[in-house]
VOGU-74827 format. One record per residue: y negated, x, z negated of N, C-alpha, C, O in turn. Coordinates in steps of 0.02 Angstrom, whole numbers, plus 50000, padded with zeros to 5 digits. Layout:
YXZYXZYXZYXZ;...
This chain:
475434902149507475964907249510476444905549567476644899749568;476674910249621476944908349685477874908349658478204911849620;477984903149696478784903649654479234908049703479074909149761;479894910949671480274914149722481174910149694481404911049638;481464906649739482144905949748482694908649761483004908449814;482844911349712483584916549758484064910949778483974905549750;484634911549827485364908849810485674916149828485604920249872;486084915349764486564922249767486984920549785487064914449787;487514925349810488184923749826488634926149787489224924849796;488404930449734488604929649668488184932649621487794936849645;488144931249535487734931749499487794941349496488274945249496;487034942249494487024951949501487284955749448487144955149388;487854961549485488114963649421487884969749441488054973049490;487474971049398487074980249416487644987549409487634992849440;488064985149358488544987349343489144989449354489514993549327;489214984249419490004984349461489694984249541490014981649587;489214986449547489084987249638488394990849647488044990449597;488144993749695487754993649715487454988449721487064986749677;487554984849770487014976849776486864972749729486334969649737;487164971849680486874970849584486314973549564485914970449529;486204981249591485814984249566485204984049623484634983749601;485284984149682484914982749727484654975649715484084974149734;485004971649688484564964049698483994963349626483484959949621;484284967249583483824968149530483054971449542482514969049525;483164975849567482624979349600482254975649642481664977349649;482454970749672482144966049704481814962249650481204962449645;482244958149602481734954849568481444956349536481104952049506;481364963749518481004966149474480324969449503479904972349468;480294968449582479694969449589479464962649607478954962049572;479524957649640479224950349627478974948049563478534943849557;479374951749501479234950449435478514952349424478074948449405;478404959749441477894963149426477304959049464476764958249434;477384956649527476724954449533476944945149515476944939949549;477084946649459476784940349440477214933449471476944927949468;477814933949497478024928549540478504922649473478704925249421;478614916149484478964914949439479794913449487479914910349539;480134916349450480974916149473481344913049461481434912449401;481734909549500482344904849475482814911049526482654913549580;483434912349485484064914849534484714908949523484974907549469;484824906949573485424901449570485904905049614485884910449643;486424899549610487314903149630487654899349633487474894449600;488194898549663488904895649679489414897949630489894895449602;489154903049629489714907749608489844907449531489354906249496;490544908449496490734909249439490244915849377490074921549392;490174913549331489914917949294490494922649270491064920749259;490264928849264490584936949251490364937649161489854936549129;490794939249152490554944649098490164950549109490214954449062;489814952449153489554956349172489244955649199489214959749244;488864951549200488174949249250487774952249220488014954949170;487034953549230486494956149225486244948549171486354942749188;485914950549105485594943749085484714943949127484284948049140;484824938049133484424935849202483794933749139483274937049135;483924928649097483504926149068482904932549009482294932749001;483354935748986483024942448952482274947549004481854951548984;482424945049069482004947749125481584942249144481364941949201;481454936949094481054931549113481354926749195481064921849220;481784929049212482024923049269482424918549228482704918849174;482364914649268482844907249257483524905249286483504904149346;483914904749268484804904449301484814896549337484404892949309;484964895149360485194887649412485674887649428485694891549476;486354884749417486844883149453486954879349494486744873849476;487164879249539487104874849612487784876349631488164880749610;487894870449687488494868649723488634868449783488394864649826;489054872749789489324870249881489174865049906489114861049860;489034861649969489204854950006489104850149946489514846349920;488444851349929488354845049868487254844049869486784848049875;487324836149861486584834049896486054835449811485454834349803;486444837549771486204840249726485744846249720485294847249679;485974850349771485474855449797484664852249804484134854049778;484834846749851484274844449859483874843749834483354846549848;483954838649776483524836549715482974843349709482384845049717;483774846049686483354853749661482814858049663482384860749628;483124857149738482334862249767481834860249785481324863649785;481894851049815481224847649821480814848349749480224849749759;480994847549681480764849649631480404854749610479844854449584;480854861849625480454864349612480044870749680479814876449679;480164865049735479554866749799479274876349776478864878349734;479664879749819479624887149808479204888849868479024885749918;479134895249847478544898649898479054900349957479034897450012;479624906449937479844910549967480844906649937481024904049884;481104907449977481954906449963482354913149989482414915550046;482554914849934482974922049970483714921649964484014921349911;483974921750025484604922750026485004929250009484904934650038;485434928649964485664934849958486574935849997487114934549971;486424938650067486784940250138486784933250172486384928550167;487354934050209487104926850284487304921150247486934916450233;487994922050228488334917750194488054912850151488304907450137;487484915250129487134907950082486534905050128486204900050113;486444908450175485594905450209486324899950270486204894050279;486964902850302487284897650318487464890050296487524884750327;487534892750202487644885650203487074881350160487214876150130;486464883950159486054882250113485254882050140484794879250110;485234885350198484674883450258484584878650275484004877350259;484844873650307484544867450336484334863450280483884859550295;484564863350209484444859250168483674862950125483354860150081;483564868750150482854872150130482324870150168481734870850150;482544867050234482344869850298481984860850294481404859650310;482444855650272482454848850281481954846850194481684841550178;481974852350162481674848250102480874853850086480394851750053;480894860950118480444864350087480434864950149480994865950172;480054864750184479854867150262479634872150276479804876450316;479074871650230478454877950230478724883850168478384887750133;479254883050170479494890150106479794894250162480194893450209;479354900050133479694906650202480474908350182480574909550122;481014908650227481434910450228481794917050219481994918750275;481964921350176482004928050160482744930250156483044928150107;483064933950199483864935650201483784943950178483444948450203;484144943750133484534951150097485034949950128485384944850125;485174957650179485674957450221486174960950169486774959650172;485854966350109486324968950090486614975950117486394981250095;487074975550162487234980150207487424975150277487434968950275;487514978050319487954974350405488584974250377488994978750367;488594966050364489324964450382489594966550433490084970350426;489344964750504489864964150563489724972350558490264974750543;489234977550564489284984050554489884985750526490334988350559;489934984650466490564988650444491184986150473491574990150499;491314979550469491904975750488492014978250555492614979750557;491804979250601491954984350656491974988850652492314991350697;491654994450595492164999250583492835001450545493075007150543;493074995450516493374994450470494064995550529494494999850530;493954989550576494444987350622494474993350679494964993650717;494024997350683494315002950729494545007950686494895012150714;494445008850615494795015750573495465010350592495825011050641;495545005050543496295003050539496805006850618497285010750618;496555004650655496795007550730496495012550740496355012950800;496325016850710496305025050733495935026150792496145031550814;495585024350822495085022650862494135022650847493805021650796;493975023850906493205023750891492975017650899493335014250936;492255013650866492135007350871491915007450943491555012050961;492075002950983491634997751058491264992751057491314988451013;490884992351100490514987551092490764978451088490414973351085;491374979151090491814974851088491924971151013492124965550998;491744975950978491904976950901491194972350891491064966850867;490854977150921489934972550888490064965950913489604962150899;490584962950950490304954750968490784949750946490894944450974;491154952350880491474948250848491324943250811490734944150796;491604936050773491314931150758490764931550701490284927850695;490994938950643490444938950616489854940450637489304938850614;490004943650682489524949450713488874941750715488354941050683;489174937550762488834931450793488584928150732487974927350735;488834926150685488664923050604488064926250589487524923150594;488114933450569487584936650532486834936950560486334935450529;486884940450656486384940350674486134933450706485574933750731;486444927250710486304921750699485754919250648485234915950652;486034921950608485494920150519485174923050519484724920050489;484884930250538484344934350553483844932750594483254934550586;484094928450649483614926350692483484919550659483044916550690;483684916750615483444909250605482924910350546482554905750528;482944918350509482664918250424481944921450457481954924450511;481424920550423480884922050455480614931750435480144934850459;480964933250401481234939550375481874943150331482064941850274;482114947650376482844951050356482614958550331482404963150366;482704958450257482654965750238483424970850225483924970950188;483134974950282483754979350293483694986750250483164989850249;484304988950216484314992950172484384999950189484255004350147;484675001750276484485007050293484335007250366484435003150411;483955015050365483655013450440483955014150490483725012050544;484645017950485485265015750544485315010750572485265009750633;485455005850517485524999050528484944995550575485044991950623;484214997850544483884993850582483774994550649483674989950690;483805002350662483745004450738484475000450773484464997950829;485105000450725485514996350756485474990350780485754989450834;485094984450747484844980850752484544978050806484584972250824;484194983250836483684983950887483814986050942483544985450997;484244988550925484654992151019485354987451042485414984351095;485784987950992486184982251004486094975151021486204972551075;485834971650954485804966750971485084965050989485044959351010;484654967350988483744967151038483584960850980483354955250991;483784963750917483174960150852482394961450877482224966850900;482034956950872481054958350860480904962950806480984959850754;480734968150795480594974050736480164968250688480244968250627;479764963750719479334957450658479804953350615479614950450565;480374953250635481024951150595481334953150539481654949950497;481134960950546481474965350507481094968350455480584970850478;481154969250384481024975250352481344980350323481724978850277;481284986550337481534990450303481494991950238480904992650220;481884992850196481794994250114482474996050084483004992850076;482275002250072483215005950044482985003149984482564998749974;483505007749927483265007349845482675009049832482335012649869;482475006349769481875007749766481815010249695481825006249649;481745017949684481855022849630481335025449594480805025549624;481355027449539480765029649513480615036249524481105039249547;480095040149517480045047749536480545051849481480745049649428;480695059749517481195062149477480715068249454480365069949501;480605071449404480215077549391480785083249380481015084949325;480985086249457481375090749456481365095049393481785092749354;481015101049366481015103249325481195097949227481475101149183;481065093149217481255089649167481975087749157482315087549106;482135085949238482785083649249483295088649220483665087249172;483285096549263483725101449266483775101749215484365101849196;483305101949165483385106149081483515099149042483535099948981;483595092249065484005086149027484655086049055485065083649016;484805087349090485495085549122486005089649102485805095349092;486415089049096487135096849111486825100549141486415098849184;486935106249125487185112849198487605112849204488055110149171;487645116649259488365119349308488955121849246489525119849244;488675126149205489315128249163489335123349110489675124849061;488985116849110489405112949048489855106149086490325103149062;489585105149140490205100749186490935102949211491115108849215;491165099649220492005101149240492185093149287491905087649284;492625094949320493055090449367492665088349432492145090549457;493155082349454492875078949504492755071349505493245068049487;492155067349523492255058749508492345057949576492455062949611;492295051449602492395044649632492315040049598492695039549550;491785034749609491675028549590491275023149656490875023549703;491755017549618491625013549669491985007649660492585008549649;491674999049663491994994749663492614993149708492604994349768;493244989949670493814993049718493774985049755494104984449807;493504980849739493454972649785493064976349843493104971849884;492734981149874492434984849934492914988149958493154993049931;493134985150023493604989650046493514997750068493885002650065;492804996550091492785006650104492885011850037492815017950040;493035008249984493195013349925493725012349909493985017149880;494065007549916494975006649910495345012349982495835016049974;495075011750029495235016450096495035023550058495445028050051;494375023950035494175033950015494865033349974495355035450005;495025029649881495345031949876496195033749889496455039049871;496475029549916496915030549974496955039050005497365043449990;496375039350054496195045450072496395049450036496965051450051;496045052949970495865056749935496705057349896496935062549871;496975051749900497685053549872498175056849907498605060649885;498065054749973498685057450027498435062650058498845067050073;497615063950080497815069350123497065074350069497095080450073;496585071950033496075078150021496505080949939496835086049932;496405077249903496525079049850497125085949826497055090549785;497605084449865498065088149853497945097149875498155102749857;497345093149938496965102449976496475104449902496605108749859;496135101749904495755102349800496205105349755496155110849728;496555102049749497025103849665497525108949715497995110849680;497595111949788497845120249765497445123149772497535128349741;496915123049799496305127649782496045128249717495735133349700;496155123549681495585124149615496195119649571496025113949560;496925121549544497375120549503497145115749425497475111549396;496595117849411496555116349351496175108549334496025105649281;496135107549379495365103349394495735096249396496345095649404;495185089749386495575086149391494985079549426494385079149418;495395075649462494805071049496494865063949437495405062349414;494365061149422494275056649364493995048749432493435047249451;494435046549443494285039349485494025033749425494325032349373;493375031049449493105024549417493065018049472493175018649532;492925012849444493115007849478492995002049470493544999349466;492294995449461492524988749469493194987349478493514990649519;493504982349443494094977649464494544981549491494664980749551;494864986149456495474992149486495914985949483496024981149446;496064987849528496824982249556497284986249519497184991649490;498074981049525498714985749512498664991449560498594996949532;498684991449624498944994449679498715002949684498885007849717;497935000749602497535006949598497755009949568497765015849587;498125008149495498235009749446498945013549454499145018349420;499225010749498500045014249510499945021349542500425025249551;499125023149565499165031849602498955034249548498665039449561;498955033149488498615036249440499315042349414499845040649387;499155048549428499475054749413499255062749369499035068149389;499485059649291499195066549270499425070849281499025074549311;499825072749276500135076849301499885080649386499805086549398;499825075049433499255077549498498555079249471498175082549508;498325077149404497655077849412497275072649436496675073949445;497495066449450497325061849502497215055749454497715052149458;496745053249408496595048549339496195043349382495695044549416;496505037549374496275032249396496115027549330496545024249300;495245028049311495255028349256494825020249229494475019849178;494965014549273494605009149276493875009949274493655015249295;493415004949249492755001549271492415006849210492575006949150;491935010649242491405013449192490875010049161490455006449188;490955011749097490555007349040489865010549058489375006849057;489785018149075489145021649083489185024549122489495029849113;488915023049189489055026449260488535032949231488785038449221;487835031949219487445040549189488295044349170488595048349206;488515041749105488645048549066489335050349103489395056449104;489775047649128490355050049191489925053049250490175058349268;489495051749277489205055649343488955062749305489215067949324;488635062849271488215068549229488835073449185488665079049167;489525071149168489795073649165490345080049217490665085349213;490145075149258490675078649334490255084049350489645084349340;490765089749387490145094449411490165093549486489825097549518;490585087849529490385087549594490705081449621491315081449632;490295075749633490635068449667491065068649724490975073949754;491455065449748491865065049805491655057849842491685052449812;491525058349887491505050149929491735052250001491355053450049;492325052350000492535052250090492715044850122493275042750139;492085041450127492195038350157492165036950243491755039450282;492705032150260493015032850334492805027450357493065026450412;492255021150332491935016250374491485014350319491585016950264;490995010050328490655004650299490035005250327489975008650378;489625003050306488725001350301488185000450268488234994450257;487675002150242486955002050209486995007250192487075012650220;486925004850122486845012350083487445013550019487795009049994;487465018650006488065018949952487705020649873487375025649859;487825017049844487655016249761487925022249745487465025949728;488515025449741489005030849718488315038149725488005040849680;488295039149797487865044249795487105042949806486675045849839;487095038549774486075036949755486385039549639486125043549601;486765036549633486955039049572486985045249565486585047849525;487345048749594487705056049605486675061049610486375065449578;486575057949652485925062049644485185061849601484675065349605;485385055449553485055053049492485185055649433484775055449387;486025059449427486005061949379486435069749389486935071749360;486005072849440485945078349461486705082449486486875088349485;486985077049506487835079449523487815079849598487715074749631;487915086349630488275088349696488675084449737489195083849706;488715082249776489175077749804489445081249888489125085149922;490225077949906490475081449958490375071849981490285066949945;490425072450041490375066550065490525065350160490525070250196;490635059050185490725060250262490125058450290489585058950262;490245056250353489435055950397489245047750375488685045450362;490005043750374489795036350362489355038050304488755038950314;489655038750230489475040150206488555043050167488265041350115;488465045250191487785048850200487155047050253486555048450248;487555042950310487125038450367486735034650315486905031450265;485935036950356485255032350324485165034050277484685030850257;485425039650217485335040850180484675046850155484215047050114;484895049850193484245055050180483775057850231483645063850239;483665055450246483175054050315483155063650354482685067550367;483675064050360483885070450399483555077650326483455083550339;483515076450299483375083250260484145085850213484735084150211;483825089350190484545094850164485085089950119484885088050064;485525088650134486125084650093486225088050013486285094250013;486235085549964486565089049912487035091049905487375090449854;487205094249958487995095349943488335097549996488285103450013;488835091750040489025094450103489315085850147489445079950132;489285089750196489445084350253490155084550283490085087250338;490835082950273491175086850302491665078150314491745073950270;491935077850386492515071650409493035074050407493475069750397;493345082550415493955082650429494205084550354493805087650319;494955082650324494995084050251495075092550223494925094750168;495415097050292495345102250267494525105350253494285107850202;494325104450301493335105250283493015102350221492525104450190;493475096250208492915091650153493265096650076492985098150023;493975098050101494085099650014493795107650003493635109449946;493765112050056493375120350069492885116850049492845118449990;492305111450065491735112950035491505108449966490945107849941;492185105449942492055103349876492375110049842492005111649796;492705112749846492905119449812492295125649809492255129249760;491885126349860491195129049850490815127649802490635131249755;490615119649818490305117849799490575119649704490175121949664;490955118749695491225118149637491215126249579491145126649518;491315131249628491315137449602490705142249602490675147149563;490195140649648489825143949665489045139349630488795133949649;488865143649579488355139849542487605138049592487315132749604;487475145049611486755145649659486735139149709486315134949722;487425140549732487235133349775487335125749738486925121349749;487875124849697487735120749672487075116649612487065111649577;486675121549626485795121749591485485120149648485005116249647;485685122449696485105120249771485145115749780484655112449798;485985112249770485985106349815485865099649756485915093749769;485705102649689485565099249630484825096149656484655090249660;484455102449672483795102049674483625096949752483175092749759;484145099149802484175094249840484025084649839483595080249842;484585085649833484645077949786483965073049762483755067449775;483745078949715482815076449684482475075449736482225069849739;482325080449797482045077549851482125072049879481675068249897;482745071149884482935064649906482785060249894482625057149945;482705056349828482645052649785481825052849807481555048449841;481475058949779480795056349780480505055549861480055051449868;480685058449909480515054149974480755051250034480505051050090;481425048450006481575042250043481425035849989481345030250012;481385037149917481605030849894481155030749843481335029749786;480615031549857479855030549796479885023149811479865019649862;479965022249722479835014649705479045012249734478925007149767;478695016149719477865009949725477735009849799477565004749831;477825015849824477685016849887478285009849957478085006250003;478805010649937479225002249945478784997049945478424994349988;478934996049866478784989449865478154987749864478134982149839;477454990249883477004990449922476894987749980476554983050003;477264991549998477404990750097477744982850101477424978850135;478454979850066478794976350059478424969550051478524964450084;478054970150010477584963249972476914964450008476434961749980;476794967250053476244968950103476544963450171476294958350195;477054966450184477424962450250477704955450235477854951750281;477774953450163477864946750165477294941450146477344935350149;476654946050122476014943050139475794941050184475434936050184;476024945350249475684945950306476254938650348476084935450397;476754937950318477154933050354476974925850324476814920750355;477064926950254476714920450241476154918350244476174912250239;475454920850252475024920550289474794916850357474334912950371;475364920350397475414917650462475994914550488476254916050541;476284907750426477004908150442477094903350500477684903550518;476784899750531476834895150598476914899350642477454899550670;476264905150667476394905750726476854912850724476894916050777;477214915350663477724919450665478444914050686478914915750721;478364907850656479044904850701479004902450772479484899950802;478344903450799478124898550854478414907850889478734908450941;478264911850859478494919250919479294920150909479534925250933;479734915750876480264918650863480554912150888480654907850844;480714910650950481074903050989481754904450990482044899250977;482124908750999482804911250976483054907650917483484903250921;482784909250865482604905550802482844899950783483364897750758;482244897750804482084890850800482654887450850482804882150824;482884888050890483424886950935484254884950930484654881150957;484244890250877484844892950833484874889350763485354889050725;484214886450754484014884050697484454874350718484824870450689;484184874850766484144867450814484864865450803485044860650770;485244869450833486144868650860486364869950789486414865450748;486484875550777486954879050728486784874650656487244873650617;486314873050646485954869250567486184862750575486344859450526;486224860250639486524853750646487354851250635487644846050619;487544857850650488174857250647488404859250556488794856150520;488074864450544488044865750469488054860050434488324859450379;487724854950467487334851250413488044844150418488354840250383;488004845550463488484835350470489374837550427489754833650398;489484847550444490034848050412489944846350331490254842150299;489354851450304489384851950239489274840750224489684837350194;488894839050243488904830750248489744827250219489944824650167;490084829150292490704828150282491354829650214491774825550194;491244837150190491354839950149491154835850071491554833950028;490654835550070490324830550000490694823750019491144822749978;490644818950066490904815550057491664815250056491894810050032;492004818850074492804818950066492824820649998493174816649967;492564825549960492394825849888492544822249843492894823049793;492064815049879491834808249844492384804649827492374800649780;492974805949871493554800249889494204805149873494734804149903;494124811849815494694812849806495104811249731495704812449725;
């Protein structure tokens, strides 16, 4: 049985993020063919983690800058080590690299850090991103670790063409793999779900520790919402939320209509309740959990271009596309009154789902391309000298800090 190693960068909460639920999906297709799993972490346990062990994996706790790692993994000598984003193949590579040699290296980018973080930093300044933005220190961190992991699976295909033009990644580096969904049987769906006349309001959901959903709702308070509630008086927007901060809880206005209503126990039965999602978001990257939900349980969504980028591989949006706020709240007010279309763009949605994001047809392709790497994993590092280069300098220096680190440890 071939083993697989995660290190997370924190334990998966399917529940409070997208990437919880994306990393599940990951192990749940390694599961299927048969792989045996350990997922380990740094990170503090949640009340809300995913139980790992009920899915037949195994939990490992592990430590920062500690030679305990070591032991570990020479033990239990894995096929494949997957990092989950840069941040753990930074500090947990050379010691994979020095004890498992021949274990292929696997980075879950997740989404582009330095992607969003440059757009983050040109919304803050009201400005368009430059290429100035792409060559910031993360920028250098992330695609650093991309070139050192012997495969980076990227979650949308923006990204990867980004990838490739910007920074001149090898496409043999990369795999593509959004979510990976089960088929939807349009007709079963429509007649399980709400209709149009048994929904009411508006959602937003979204972990508020992600800054591009602390910015939407911001947005949505000062300049869309208020265009909504005079068009459509009665209505009211229902905000959900991972980890609502104070700062969330103080815009909460019944009286506006404006319910900032903490962390959903059942993202289904709040999405399936709403009759049309809101996501105006003004930066980030990959893919957005909010509207892969929104079109799982047959809800309309208004949304921006960030937003919707890589998402539906250019076919009909469920809903609408709109950046400026008087446009976005005209076509959530459509969307909202007008049933015919809000059925099209229902039916929309199902498309979506079934061909960008067919589960078998993925992870097929996915466990095809890491056959084909582990297979040939020498002379895939012998074509990637960048790499190996980056591997040379940067791992060395990784390595004598985290060194340093354990031993100051020792002596406190």
């Amino acid at each position: 049985m071939s083993r697989l190693l995660v290190i997370g960068y924190v334990w998966p909460e399917p529940g409070s993020s997208a990437a919880g639920t994306r990393m599940l999906q990951l192990l749940e297709l390694f599961r299927h063919h048969q792989w045996q799993i350990t997922f380990s972490s740094p990170a503090a346990d949640s009340e809300y983690c995913a139980d790992l062990e009920s899915l037949g994996i195994q939990r490992q706790r592990i430590e920062l800058n500690n030679s305990s790692f070591d032991d570990f993994v020479s033990q239990f000598q894995p096929d494949i080590v997957l990092f989950d984003r840069f941040m753990m193949e930074e500090q947990f590579a050379w010691r994979v690299e020095k004890n498992c040699p021949q274990a292929m290296r696997l980075l879950e980018s997740v989404d582009l850090h330095c992607l969003r973080t440059a757009r983050q930093d040109a919304s803050k300044q009201q400005r368009d991103v430059s290429q100035r933005d792409y060559h910031s220190d993360i920028a250098k961190r992330e695609i650093a670790s991309i070139l050192r992991c012997d495969l980076s699976l990227i979650i949308s295909a923006t990204e990867m063409e980004h990838l490739v033009s910007v920074y001149r990644i090898d496409r043999q580096l990369l795999h593509y793999v959004p979510f990976m969904l089960e088929h939807i049987d349009p007709g079963k769906a429509s007649e399980q779900l709400p209709d149009f006349s048994e929904r009411q309001d508006f959602i937003f959901i979204g972990n508020f520790q992600h800054a591009p959903n602390w910015d939407a709702v911001r947005y949505l308070k000062q300049d869309i919402w208020p265009r909504i509630r005079a068009l459509l008086p009665q209505t009211q927007l229902h905000i959900y939320g991972a980890y609502t901060p104070d700062k969330a809880k103080q815009l909460h206005n019944a009286a506006e209509g404006f319910l900032i209503e903490g962390r959903a126990e059942d993202v289904g039965q709040v999405m399936q309740q709403a009759r049309v999602c809101l996501a105006p978001l003004r930066f980030g990257a990959g893919l957005k959990g909010k509207l892969i939900d929104a079109m799982q349980y047959g809800t309309p969504s208004v949304t921006s271009k960030i937003g919707a980028e890589g998402m539906h591989a250019e076919l009909p949006w469920n809903g609408a596309i709109e950046d400026q706020a008087e446009a976005f709240a005209t076509a959530a007010q459509q969307l909202y009154q007008q049933a015919p279309l809000w059925q099209q763009a229902q039916m929309d949605g199902f498309h979506i789902i079934n061909t960008v994001y067919n589960k078998a047809t993925l992870g097929q392709a996915l466990m095809q391309t890491i056959k084909q790497v582990m297979d040939n994993l020498e002379q895939h590092r012998l074509d990637n000298f960048t790499g190996a280069m980056l591997g040379h300098h940067s791992m060395k220096s990784t390595q004598y800090m985290s060194r340093w680190i354990e031993e100051k440890n020792k002596h406190k």
